[in-house]
Every structure is written in structure tokens, then in C-alpha cells.
C-alpha positions, 0 to 999 in steps of 0.5 A: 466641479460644482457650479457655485450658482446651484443651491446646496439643497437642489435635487435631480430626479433620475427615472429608470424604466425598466422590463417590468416597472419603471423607478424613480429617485431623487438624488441630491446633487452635492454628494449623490444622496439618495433621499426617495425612490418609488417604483410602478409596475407596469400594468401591461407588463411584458405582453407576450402571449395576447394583445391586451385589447382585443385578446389576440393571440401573439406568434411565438418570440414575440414581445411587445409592451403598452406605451401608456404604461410608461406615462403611468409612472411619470404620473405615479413613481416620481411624484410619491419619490419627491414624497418620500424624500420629504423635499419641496419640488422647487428643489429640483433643478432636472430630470434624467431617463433611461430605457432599456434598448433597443425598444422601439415605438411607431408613431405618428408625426406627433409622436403618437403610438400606433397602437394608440390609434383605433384602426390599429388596436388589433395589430400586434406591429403597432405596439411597442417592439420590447428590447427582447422581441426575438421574432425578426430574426429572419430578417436580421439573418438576412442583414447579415448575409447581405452585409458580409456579401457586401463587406459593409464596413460598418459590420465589425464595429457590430462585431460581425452581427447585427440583432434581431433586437435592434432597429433595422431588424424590427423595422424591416420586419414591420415593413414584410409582414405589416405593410399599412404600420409601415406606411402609417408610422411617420418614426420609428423611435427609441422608447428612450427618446420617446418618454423624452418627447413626452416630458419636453413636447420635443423629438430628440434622438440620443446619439447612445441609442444611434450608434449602438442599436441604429447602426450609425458609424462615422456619421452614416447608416447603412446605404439606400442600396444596401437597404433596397437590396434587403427590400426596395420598400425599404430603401428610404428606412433612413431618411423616412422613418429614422434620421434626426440631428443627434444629441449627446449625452448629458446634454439638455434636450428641452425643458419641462413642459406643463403638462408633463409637470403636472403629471410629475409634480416637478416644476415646469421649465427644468432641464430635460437631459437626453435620452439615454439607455439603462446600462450606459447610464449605470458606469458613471454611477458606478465610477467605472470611468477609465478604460478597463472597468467593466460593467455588468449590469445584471437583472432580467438580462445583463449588459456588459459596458465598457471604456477603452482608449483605443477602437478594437473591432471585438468579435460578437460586441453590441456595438462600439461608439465614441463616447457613447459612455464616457465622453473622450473613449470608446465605449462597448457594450456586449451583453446576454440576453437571459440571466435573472429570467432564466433562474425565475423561469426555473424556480416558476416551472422546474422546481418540485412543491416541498421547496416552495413550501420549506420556502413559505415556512422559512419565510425565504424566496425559493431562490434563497432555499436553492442558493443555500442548498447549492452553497454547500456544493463544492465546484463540480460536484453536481455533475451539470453543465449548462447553456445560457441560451434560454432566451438566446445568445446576444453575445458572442453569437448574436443568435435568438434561435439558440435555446438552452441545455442541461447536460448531464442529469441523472435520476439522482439530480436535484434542482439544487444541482440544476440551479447552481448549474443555470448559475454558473452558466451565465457566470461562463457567459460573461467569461466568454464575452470578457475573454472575447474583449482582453483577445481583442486588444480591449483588456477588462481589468475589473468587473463592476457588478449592478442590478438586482441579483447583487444580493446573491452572494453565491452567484458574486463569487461564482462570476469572481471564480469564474471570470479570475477578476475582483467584482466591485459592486455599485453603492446603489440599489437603484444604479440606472436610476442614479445615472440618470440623475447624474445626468440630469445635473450635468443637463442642468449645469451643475457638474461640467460633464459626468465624470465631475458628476460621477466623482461626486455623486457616484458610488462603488464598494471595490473589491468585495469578490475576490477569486479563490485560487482553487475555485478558479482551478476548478472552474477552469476545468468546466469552463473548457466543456462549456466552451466546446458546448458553446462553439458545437451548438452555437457555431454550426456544429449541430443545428438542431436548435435552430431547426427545433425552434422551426418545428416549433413554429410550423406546429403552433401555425398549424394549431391556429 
């Protein structure tokens, strides 16, 4: 319900930082109405090959980004969002963030980046650490092997693995191969409660990130002794570098600061909410508030969030944490690592110039030419099955070392035949993760799709087919961005909690994708041949991935 105190024209703003650019839209509070959105590229964008400054060659897997750039949208997208709505800024009441995760930033104790610093310009350690920053790797084989040794409790709520993408892995790997970051770095932040730090002059933790990335369960971290015994340098991780009293989500972390409302324009001294990540965010805008409904938040990469009554230990899971969507269930997420990237990877490399010249001359994108092309085809008949794994396995196999295949070329395939088969893989995937829930006593009832690849209708019903679920799909265009908002009005006092904010503010189309009995027929045929691929090359069938991924990295060494 609606405090009766909050003018009928107020406004949240919600802020969604992305891999690539950040968005910003202003959502009026009463109903959810979109008024104006903008979006800022990140300058920097992904930093993946050479440190922006000084040129410095990067190792491969790495991928770092620039903080300042994370700022610049504050400054660019939220003021020319308010613009576009055509609203006064004293109408907004909050401001809601999201970031994607887990995305971690030293810093120093008054919340300055490393990287920031003259003496450590030239180190890659002092950047940003992207969410899909694959390089602790190592590091995160050897969290696993120490915590099965031990039997630590706190591993099955991870099911079973814990990512070279989160923060104990990627702390682990600052303190082994930059010993002077490490001492340097007074935290070791989210980027999500970073920006928030930024915009309130206060450090707060998000109990979201926490429990997901940070490996907090029941209260705890993982010991000193466990800690000491992956390195004694690092023992003291937690209490030095990462321990903070936690805040919930929806709650108010502060208030505007002056100097954050003159980068935004927005009036300072409105509510702050906490940080949050981008695809927790995006249930509540969704309405996918009850147990069974699946998100799937799907771009570069997708996430897979959930609610469920009861706590399951779902084998290859994120992580599970209470409420760490919806306040009252257990929230889950599992995701994959490469979903959009893998197609715009083959569209940039993989596919011939007559394409992306039919493409010009039709005014179509090459992946509009390639999704008609493969629309044609019917299940199967391109003779292809594809792996996932071009930027590695998340879920179920929490495993970055793995890489992707294409079996069964011939000289007569096409790259319609390849992209309709990258299409269906990572449809496979997401059938993997569901199936991993529903055996593990967490039922998955409908899929809820957000993200920009909505709009190939052909990829919608693949996953539909694939998976044998009805795919509702979000009212938005920019999911996360609205969940922040929501959460900025819950900070604000408009709604009690968010399930009030998302029943009036959310949006969803149910239903739009329904399976076509024979496709589910078919798929399920090919969806036996992925899985034994899947299991051969992901379970210890064969290595060669992994050994592959060490020749590679012995012959780049020896270039440099």
C-alpha cells in the first residue's frame, strides 16, 4: 500500500549498471510508469587486453573495468533521464542502484580506488575485478579442494562449488600475485555498494551480495583457519578487508550527498536504498514473487533467480540465501556465464561478409539475417550440437576452464546452422539448471524471461520448447533499472516492502511462449546428446579443455 503522505506525482529513479554502459529511468511511483530512460556507455568499456593508462598487456581471462566510468553515468544518464521525462527533479523522492556481481573494487579506507592511486596506475590488481574476471581460477580450484577436505558446511549452500568470479577467489588471487595491492587495499568492495558510497558518503554492505558472492551463511564466513590454510597471509581476509554490519534490501542506506546531487541533479537529502545486484532486482519487476517462477535474466550473460519456500542444497547453484530476493523465501540463483556474447562473438568472427552485406542492404543487424535464416529450419535439421562454455560453465559446473564446441560440421554447413545451434545450446543450458532445481525439491513452474535478447522471438520459443515451460516475458525494456526504482520507493516510504511495490509498480506479459508438443518431442532427443556432451567434457570424461586453456597460457608466457 501506498503511504497516503507521498505526492501522486513523485518519482524514483532506478540506475542499472550494466557490463558495458550503465541506464537510468524515472519511474513514477503510483503505478510504474516509465517517464525517461538514458543510457551511458562506459568509456573504458571491458578492459580485457591492455591497461587503459599505460598500455600494459593483460594475461588471458582477465577482465577488469575503470571506476570513474561508473560516476560518469551518475553525471550523464540520470540527469538527461529526468530531462526526458519532462518532470521537475523536486518530484523525486529516491534513487535505487544495481550492479552486476560479483564485481569487486580495492580501495582505500575512504573508499578510493587503487587504481586511482599514482603508484598503482600500471597494476592490473588495482582495477576493478569485472564479474567475469576468469583468471583466479586457480585459486578458487583450490577453495574447493580445501572445503571438501574439510567438509565445510557452508559449500552445499554454493552447490558444491565456489566461482573463480566471486570475492574470496579474486581476493585470494590479489594477495598471491600482488602482495603490495593487498596491503594497500584498506576493503574490498562490491561495486554495488561502491556506487552507493559514492552517492550517500557512507559504506554500506548489501546483505544480497554477502550471502551470494561473499560466502556468508548463518551469520558466518568461512574461519581464519580454514582462510590460514589456503595462505596464512590471508587468514585475517574477513576481518580486514571484508566484514561490515549488513543491510537489507529495500532498506535506506543513507541520504543524497551534495556532491552526488550535483553530479545527478536530483535533490539532495532523498533516500539512498542499499545496494543491490541486477538480476535480484529484476523478480520484483517482473512480479516473479512466489515460489516457482523463474527469472532468467538474459544479455551478455544470464542469471537464473528464484523464490522457494523451503532451503534445498541444489547441486552447481549461486548460492541460496534468505531473502535474498523476496523477503519471508529462500531466494536462488544459478546462472551461465555466456549467452548474448557467444552470438555476438560469432556474428564479429565466425560469420562470412555476403551476410553482413545482405544485412546492410536490408537494413537488418546479422543477427536479424541469421535468426531468419535458422527460422526456417526445423529441430535438428542442421545436423549441430553445441557446448555453451565460450566463456565457461557457472551453472551447474562452476567451471571457467571449460570452452565451447560445435560437433558435427560438415562442408555443407552454414552459419545459420552454427547460430541456430549456439541458440539452442544455451536453451540446453538453462534446461540443465531448471532440471538441477525441480530434482532438488525446488520445483520451477515458469520461466520469466528479462533482457535484451526478448526480442528474438525465435530464441523465446527455442527455450519454451526446450525447457517444455510457458515463458512469460517482463513489461520492461529496462528490467533491473525498474527493480531498483521499486527499491528506491520502498527506501523512500512509499510501499511497506517490495512485494507492495512490485504488485503496483511491476510489469509482466504471462504466458507469451508456449511449448509446441512436437518441438518438446524433438528437442528432447537432442537434449540427451548435449547432456552426455555436458557430463563427458564437464565431469571429467576428458580434460582436454582444461589442459588446452594450459597450453595456451604456457605459449602467450612464452611470447611475452
Amino acid at each position: 500500500m501506498t503511504d497516503k503522505t507521498i505526492h501522486p506525482d513523485a518519482c524514483v529513479v532506478g540506475v542499472d549498471f550494466g557490463t558495458l554502459s550503465g541506464r537510468a529511468v524515472v519511474v513514477r511511483v503510483r503505478d510504474g510508469a516509465e517517464l525517461g530512460t538514458a543510457v551511458h556507455d562506459y568509456s573504458h568499456g571491458v578492459v580485457d587486453r591492455a591497461l587503459p593508462v599505460t598500455g600494459k598487456a593483460l594475461p588471458p581471462e582477465w577482465a577488469l573495468q575503470v571506476p570513474a566510468d561508473y560516476v560518469d553515468v551518475l553525471r550523464t544518464a540520470v540527469p538527461q533521464a529526468v530531462e526526458a521525462a519532462g518532470i521537475a527533479p523536486e518530484h523525486v523522492i529516491g534513487i535505487g542502484t544495481d550492479f552486476t556481481a560479483c564485481t569487486m573494487v580495492p580501495v582505500t579506507a575512504d573508499g578510493t580506488p587503487l587504481c586511482e592511486l599514482p603508484e598503482f596506475a600500471d597494476n592490473p590488481h588495482a582495477y576493478v575485478k569485472l564479474w567475469r574476471h576468469h583468471a583466479a581460477q586457480p585459486q578458487a580450484d583450490r577453495i574447493n579442494d580445501l572445503a571438501r577436505d574439510r567438509k565445510e558446511p557452508w559449500l552445499p549452500r554454493y552447490g558444491g562449488l565456489i566461482s573463480s568470479e566471486w570475492e574470496f577467489a579474486k581476493g585470494l588471487q590479489v594477495l598471491e600475485e600482488a602482495p603490495e595491492v593487498y596491503a594497500a587495499m584498506a576493503r574490498w568492495v562490491e561495486a554495488a555498494d561502491w556506487i552507493i558510497w559514492q552517492l550517500t558518503g557512507q559504506y554500506t554492505r548489501n546483505a544480497c551480495t554477502a550471502g551470494y558472492k561473499g560466502i556468508l551463511q548463518d551469520g558466518a564466513y568461512p574461519s581464519e583457519e580454514f582462510l590460514a590454510e589456503l595462505n596464512p597471509a590471508f587468514a585475517t581476509f574477513v576481518a580486514d578487508k571484508l566484514d561490515h554490519p549488513l543491510s537489507a534490501l529495500g532498506d535506506r542506506a543513507g541520504s543524497l550527498s551534495a556532491e552526488a546531487a550535483e553530479w545527478t541533479g536530483l535533490p539532495q537529502g532523498i533516500a539512498v536504498a542499499v545496494g543491490n545486484v541486477d538480476a535480484h532486482v529484476t523478480a520484483p519487476a517482473a512480479q516473479a514473487v512466489e515460489p516457482g517462477q523463474m527469472v532468467a535474466i538474459m544479455g551478455t550473460s544470464t542469471c537464473h533467480v528464484m523464490s522457494g519456500e523451503a532451503l534445498r542444497e541444489v547441486p552447481g547453484m549461486c548460492g541460496v540465501v534468505d531473502g535474498g530476493i523476496i523477503p519471508g523465501l529462500w531466494g536462488y540463483e544459478a546462472g551461465q556465464s555466456g549467452v548474448g556474447d557467444i552470438f555476438g562473438w560469432f556474428v564479429k568472427n565466425q560469420v562470412p561478409p555476403a551476410y553482413h552485406d545482405e544485412a546492410r542492404e536490408r537494413g537488418l543487424t546479422v543477427h536479424e539475417v541469421l535468426t531468419e535464416r535458422a527460422a526456417k529450419q526445423a529441430v535438428g535439421e542442421h545436423g549441430l550440437i553445441a557446448l555453451d562454455w565460450h566463456s565457461g560453465n557457472r551453472s551447474v559446473l562452476v567451471d571457467h576452464e571449460l570452452s565451447g564446441v560445435v560437433l558435427g560440421q560438415t562442408l555443407a554447413t552454414k552459419a545459420e546452422d552454427v547460430y541456430r545451434a549456439l541458440l539452442e545450446a544455451t536453451a540446453f543450458g538453462t534446461r540443465v539448471i531448471v532440471d538441477g532445481f525441480t530434482d532438488a525439491g525446488v520445483p520451477v513452474t515458469e520461466l520469466v524471461i528479462a533482457g535484451g535478447l526478448i526480442k528474438n522471438r525465435l530464441l523465446m520459443q527455442i527455450y519454451s520448447d526446450v525447457t517444455d515451460l510457458p515463458l512469460s516475458v517482463i513489461g520492461s525494456e529496462q528490467g533491473p533499472a525498474l527493480g531498483s526504482a521499486m527499491h528506491a520507493a520502498v527506501a523512500a516510504g512509499a510501499y511497506e516492502d517490495i512485494r507492495g511495490a512490485a504488485a503496483a509498480m511491476g510489469s509482466v506479459q504471462r504466458h507469451v511462449f508456449t511449448p509446441i508438443p512436437e518441438n518438446v518431442d524433438a528437442y528432447e532427443r537432442l537434449f540427451l546428446e548435449y547432456q552426455e556432451l555436458h557430463d563427458h567434457f564437464g565431469r571429467g570424461g576428458n580434460d582436454v579443455m582444461r589442459r588446452l586453456r594450459r597450453f595456451r597460457r604456457e605459449a602467450l608466457e612464452g611470447k611475452n
